[in-house]
C-alpha positions in Angstrom: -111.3 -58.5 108.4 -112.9 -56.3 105.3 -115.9 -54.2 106.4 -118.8 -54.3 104.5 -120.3 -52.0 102.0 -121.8 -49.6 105.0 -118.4 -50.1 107.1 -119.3 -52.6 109.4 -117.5 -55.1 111.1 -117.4 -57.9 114.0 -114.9 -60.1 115.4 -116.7 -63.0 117.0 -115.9 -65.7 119.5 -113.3 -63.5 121.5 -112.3 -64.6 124.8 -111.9 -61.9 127.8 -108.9 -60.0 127.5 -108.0 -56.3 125.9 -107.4 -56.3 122.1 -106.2 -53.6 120.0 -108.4 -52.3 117.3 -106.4 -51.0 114.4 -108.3 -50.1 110.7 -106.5 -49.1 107.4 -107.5 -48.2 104.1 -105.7 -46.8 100.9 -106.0 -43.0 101.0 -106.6 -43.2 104.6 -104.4 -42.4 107.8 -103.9 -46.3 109.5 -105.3 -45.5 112.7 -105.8 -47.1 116.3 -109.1 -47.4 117.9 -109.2 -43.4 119.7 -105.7 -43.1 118.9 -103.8 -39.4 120.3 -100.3 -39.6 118.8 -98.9 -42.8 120.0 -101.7 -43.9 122.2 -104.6 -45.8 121.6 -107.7 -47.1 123.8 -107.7 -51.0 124.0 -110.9 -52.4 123.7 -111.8 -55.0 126.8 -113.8 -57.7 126.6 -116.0 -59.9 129.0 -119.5 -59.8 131.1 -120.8 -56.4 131.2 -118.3 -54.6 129.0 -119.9 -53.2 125.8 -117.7 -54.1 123.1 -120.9 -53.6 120.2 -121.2 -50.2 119.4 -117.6 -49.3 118.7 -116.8 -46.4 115.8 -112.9 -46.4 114.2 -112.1 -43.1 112.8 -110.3 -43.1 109.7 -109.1 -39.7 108.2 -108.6 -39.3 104.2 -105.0 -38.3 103.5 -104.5 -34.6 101.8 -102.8 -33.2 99.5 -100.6 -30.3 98.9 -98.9 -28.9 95.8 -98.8 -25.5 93.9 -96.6 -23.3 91.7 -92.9 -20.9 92.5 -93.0 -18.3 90.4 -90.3 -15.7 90.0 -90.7 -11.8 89.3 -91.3 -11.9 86.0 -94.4 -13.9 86.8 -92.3 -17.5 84.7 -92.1 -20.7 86.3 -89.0 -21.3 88.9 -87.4 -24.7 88.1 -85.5 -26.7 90.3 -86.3 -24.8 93.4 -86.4 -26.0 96.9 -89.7 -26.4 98.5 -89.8 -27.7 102.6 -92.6 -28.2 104.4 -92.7 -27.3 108.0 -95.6 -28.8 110.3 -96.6 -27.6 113.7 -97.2 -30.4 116.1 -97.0 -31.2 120.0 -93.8 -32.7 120.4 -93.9 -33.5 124.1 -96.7 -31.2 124.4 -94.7 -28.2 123.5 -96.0 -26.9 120.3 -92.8 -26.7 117.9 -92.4 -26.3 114.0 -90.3 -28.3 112.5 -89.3 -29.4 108.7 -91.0 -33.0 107.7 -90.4 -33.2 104.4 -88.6 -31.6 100.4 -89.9 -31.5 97.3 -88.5 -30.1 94.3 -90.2 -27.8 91.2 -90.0 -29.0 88.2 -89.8 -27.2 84.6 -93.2 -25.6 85.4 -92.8 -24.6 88.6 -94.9 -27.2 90.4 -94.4 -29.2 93.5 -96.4 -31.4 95.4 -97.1 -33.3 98.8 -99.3 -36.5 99.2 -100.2 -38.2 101.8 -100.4 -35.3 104.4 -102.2 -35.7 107.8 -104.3 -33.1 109.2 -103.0 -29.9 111.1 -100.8 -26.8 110.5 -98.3 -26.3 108.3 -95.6 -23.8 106.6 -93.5 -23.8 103.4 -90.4 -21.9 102.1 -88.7 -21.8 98.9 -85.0 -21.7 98.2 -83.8 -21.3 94.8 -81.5 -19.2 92.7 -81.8 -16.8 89.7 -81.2 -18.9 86.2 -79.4 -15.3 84.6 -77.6 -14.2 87.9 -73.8 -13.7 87.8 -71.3 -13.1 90.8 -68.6 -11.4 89.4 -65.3 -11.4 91.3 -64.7 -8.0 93.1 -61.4 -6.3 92.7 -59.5 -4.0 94.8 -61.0 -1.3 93.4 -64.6 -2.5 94.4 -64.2 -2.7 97.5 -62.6 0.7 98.0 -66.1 1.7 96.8 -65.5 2.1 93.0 -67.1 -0.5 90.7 -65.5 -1.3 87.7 -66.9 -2.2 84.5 -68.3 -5.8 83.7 -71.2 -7.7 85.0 -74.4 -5.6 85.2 -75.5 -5.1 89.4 -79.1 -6.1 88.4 -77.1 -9.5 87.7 -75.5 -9.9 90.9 -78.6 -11.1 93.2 -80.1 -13.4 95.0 -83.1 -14.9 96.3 -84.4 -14.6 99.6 -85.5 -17.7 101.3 -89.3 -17.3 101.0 -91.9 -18.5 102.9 -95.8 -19.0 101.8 -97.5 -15.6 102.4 -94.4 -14.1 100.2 -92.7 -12.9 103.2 -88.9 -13.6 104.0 -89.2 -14.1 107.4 -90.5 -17.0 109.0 -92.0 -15.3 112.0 -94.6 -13.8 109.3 -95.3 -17.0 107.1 -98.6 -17.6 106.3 -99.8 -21.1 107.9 -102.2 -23.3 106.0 -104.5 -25.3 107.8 -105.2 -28.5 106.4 -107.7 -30.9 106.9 -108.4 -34.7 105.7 -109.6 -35.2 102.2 -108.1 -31.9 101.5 -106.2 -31.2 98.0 -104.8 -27.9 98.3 -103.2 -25.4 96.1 -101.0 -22.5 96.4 -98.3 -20.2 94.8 -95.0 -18.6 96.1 -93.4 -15.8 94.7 -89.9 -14.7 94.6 -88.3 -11.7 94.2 -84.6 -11.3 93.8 -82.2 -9.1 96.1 -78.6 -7.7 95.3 -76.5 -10.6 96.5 -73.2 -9.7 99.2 -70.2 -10.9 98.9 -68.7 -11.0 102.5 -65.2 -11.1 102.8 -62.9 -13.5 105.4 -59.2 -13.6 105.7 -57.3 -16.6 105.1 -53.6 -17.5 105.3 -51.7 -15.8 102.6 -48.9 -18.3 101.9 -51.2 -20.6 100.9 -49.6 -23.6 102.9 -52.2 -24.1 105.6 -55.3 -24.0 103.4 -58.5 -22.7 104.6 -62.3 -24.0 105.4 -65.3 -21.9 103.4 -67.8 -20.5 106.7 -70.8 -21.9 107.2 -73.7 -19.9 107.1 -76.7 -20.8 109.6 -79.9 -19.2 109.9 -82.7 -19.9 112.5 -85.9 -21.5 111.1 -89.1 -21.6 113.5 -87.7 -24.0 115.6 -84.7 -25.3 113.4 -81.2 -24.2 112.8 -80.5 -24.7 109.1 -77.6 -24.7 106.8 -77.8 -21.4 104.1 -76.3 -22.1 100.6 -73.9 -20.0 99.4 -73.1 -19.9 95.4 -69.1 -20.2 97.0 -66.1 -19.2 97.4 -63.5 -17.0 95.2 -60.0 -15.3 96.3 -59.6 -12.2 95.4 -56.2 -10.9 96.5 -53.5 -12.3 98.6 -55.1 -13.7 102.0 -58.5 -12.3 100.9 -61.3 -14.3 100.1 -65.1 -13.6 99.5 -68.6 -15.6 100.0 -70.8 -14.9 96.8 -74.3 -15.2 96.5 -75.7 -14.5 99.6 -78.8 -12.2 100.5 -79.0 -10.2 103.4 -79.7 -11.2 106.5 -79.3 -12.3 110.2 -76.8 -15.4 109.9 -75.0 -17.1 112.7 -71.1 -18.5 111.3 -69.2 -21.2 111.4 -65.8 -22.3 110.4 -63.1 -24.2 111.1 -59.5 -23.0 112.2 -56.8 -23.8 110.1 -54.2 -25.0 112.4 -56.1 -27.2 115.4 -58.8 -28.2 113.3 -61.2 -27.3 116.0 -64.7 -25.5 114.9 -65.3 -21.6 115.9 -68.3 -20.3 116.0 -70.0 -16.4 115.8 -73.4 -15.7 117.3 -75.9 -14.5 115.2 -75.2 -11.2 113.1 -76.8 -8.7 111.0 -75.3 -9.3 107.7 -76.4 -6.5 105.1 -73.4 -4.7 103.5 -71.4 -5.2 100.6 -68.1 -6.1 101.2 -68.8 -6.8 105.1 -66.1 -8.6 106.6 -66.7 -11.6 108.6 -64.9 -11.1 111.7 -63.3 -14.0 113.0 -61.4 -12.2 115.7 -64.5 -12.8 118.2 -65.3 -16.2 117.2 -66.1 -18.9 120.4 -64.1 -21.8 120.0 -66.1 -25.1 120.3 -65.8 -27.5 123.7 -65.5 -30.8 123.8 -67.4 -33.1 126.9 -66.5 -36.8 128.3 -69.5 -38.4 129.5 -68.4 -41.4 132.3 -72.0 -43.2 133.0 -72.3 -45.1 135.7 -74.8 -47.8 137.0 -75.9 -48.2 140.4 -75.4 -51.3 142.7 -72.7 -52.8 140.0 -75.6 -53.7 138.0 -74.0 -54.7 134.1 -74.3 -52.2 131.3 -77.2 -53.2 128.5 -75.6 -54.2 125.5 -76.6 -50.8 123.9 -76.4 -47.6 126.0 -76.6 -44.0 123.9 -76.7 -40.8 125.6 -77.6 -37.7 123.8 -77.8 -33.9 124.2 -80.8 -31.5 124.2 -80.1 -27.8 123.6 -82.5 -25.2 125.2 -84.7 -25.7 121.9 -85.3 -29.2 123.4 -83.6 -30.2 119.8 -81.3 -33.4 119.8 -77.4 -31.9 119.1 -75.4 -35.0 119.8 -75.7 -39.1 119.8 -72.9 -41.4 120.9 -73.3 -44.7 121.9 -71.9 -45.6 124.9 -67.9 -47.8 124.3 -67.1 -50.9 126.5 -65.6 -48.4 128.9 -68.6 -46.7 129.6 -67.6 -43.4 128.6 -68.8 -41.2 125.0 -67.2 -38.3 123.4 -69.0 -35.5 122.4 -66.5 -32.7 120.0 -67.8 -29.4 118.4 -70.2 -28.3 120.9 -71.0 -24.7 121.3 -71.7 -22.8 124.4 -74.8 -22.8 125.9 -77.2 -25.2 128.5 -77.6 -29.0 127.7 -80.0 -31.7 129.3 -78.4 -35.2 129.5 -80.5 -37.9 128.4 -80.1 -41.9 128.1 -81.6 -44.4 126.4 -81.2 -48.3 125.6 -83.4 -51.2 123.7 -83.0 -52.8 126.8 -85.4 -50.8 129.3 -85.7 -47.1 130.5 -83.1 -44.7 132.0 -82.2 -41.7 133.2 -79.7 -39.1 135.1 -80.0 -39.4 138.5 -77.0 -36.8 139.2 -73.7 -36.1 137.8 -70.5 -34.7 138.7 -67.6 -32.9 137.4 -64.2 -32.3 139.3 -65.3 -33.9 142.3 -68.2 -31.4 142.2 -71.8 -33.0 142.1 -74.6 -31.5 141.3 -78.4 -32.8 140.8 -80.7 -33.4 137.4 -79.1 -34.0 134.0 -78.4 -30.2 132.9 -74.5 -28.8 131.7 -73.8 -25.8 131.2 -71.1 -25.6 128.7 -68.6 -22.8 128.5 -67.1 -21.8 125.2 -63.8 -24.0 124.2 -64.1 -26.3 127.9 -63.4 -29.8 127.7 -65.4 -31.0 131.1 -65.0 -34.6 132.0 -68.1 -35.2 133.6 -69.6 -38.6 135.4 -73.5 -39.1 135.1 -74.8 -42.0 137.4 -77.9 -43.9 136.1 -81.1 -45.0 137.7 -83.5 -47.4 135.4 -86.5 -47.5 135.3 -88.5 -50.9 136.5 -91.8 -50.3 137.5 -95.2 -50.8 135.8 -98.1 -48.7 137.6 -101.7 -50.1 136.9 -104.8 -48.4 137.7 -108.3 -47.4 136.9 -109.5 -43.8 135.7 -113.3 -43.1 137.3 -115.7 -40.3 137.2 -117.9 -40.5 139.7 -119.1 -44.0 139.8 -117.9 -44.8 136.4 -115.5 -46.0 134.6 -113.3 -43.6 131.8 -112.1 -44.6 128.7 -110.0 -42.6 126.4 -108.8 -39.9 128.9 -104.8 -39.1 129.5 -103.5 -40.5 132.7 -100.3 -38.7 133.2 -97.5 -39.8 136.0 -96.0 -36.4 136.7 -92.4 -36.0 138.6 -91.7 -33.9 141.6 -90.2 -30.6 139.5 -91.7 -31.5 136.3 -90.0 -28.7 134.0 -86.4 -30.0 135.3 -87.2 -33.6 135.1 -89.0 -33.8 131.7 -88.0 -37.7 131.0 -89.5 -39.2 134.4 -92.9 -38.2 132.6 -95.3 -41.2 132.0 -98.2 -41.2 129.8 -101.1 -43.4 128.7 -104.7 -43.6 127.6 -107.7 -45.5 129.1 -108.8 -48.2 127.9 -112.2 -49.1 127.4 -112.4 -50.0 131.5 -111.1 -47.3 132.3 -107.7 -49.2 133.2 -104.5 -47.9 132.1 -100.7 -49.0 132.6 -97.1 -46.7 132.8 -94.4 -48.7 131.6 -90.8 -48.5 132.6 -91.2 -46.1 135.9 -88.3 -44.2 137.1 -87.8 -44.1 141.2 -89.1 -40.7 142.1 -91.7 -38.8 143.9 -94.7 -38.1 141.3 -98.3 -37.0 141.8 -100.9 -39.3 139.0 -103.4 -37.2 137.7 -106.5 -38.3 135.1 -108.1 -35.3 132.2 -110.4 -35.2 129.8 -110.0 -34.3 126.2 -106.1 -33.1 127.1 -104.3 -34.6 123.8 -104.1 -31.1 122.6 -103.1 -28.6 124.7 -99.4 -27.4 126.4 -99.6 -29.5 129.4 -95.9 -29.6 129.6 -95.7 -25.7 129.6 -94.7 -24.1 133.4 -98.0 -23.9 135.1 -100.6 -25.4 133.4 -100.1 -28.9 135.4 -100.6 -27.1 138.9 -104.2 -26.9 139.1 -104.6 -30.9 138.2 -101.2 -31.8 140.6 -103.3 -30.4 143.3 -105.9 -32.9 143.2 -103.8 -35.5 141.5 -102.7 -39.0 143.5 -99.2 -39.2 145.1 -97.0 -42.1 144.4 -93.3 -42.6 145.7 -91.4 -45.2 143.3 -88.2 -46.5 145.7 -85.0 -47.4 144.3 -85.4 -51.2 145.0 -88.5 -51.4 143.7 -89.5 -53.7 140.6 -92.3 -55.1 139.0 -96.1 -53.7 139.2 -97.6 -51.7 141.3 -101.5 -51.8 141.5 -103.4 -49.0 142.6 -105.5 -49.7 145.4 -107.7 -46.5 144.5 -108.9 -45.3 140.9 -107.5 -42.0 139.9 -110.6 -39.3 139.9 -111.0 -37.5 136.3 -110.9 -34.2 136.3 -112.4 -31.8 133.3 -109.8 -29.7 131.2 
């Protein structure tokens, strides 16, 4: 229904039963009734339940735009403008890119339709007058030749609101609903490097351009170059590039197979990238089993986490059970699976005949592990009731928290109370887990080592067997504790 002019509204004639109370308007964030995130507070109806005095929250969408400007104090056009946002992914506060916009022949950019919360901004973009001239022999032994002016040969910096180049000191902008906010970037050019790498000289095997990389917050991204240009026989150079702490990747000619160089301090003229300590990439075979003989769901994908709990690899698992993952680089993994069909996870995995617990690898440089995971799914609903005292809870965060929480991150179980107080965790793994109830918790690191132990301790202990299926009703509410 439309609420009236003073925002009122009633649905009449409703039977018992829980409902889901959901409000929209243009220029508004759609919002559930209470809603944190994904979760919402149902609303229940029937004698003695008040369902009359109910308030839906809407927040106005903001708005975010402003001006690049280069050191001349003109308008930057065409420049790359991403927005970061800071948010509880998991409960681990991370910062992440959500979105691009580009300037146009003023300089502006914009971003509608922003939700509350905190947020960053860089700028990539490149000088309209620079010029990379090709270096010569005589250049590189230190003696520049005549040609193309050095105060032509630069770069811009990635640069980040707050006019700093790096991202651990960007300024973050809080913004709130309804808000329209305006700022300005400025850039300020550095003399670009033109890093040299070998390649083969007789031409017949061809050669891949390296890939720059550079860590963002919590991102790895992809650093534009303005190319590649040969210079002599079996000499080639990157041009354009500011200084910097990069990490490289390429490709070697003959196998094909992707190398990789940890991050380096790349500030000189003329530096060479040396290949000669590059880590070749490894390659994993996932076999997935299921327990009991039970059939495969009709769409089984496993993925890998690095240790920046970011999402590296997706394969979907063939009629043979078994997915491929190429070009990984060395470091710690976390198995996870998923499926439309229902909940799963690793119960254990081996790898030459060698078993070993949880759903971690760790992958060595240029392995090629064949490694079996066996699968446990998840088929339990848990039902309860959140109290305080002698009364019911609505809207606090009833949390189903595994034995070893930190290694078992995807047995978690989350929901919000409804109006009664009653809650329900969908899609249970078998474990040991300890259910604990807390008040206004949507925004802090509850997933962080530690901060769950003083709530575990007076939490309610479950056991979810391997055999079991359906619902499991609580025969005792879960107490509420404050934050």
């Amino acid at each position: 229904m439309i609420t009236s002019e003073n925002g009122q509204f009633e649905f009449g004639s409703l039977k018992p039963g829980k409902f889901s109370l959901r409000g929209a308007k243009r220029g508004y964030i759609s919002a559930a009734y209470e809603q944190h995130a994904q979760f919402s507070t149902a609303i229940v109806t029937g004698a003695g339940l008040d369902a009359q005095s109910l308030v839906l929250r809407l927040t106005p969408l903001a708005l975010l735009g402003g001006k690049v400007i280069d050191e001349a104090g003109d308008p930057v056009r065409n420049a790359n403008v991403t927005l970061y946002k800071e948010h509880n992914d998991a409960d681990m506060n991370r910062i992440t890119p959500t979105g691009n916009a580009s300037t146009d022949d003023q300089g502006t950019f914009e971003f509608e339709a922003l939700a509350p919360g905190s947020c960053y901004l860089s700028v990539a973009a490149k000088p309209w007058y620079a010029a990379h001239p090709v270096s010569s022999p005589a250049e590189r032994a230190g003696n520049p030749a005549a040609g193309v002016a050095p105060s032509l040969d630069v770069a811009y910096p990635t640069t980040y609101y707050g006019d700093t180049t790096d991202a651990e000191g960007a300024t973050p902008i809080l913004i709130k609903g309804g808000d329209h906010l305006q700022v300005e970037i400025h850039l300020n050019p550095v003399p670009a490097l033109h890093l040299v790498f070998h390649v083969p000289a007789d031409g017949q095997q061809g050669f891949s351009t390296p890939m720059l990389h550079k860590r963002v917050f919590d991102a790895v991204e992809y650093v534009q170059s303005e190319g590649t240009q040969c210079v002599d026989s079996g000499i080639c150079e990157l041009i354009g590039v500011p200084a910097g702490r990069y990490s490289v990747q390429f490709q070697e000619p003959k196998s094909g197979q992707i190398q990789h160089l940890s991050e380096m301090d790349l500030s000189k003229d003329g530096q060479e990238l040396d290949t000669s300590n590059a880590e070749p990439s490894a390659k994993i075979k996932l076999s997935v089993k299921i327990p009991r003989q039970r059939p495969f769901p009709k769409q089984l994908y496993l993925a890998l986490e690095d240790s920046r709990r970011q999402i590296v690899a997706y394969q979907q698992v063939d009629a043979a059970g078994e997915a491929t993952f190429d070009n990984l680089f060395a470091g710690k993994y976390t198995i996870h699976a998923s499926s439309p069909a229902g909940s799963y996870s690793i119960a254990r995995a081996s790898s030459q005949g060698v078993e070993f617990p949880g759903h971690d690898l760790d992958v060595k440089a240029g392995a090629s592990p064949d490694v079996a995971v066996s699968l446990v799914e998840g088929a339990v609903t848990v039902e309860g009731f959140a109290k305080k005292g002698e009364k019911h809870i609505a809207g606090v965060m009833v949390a189903l928290v595994p034995k070893d929480p930190e290694a078992h991150l995807d047995m978690f179980r989350r929901d919000q109370s409804d109006s009664d107080g009653s809650f329900v965790l969908r899609d249970v793994i078998p474990g040991s887990y300890t259910i604990i109830a807390v008040e206004d918790a949507w925004d802090f690191q509850w997933l962080q080592p530690g901060v769950l132990k003083r709530y575990v301790e007076h939490g309610q202990n479950l056991t979810i067997g391997e055999l079991m299926k359906g619902s499991v009703h609580l025969p005792d509410p879960v107490d509420v504790q404050p934050r």
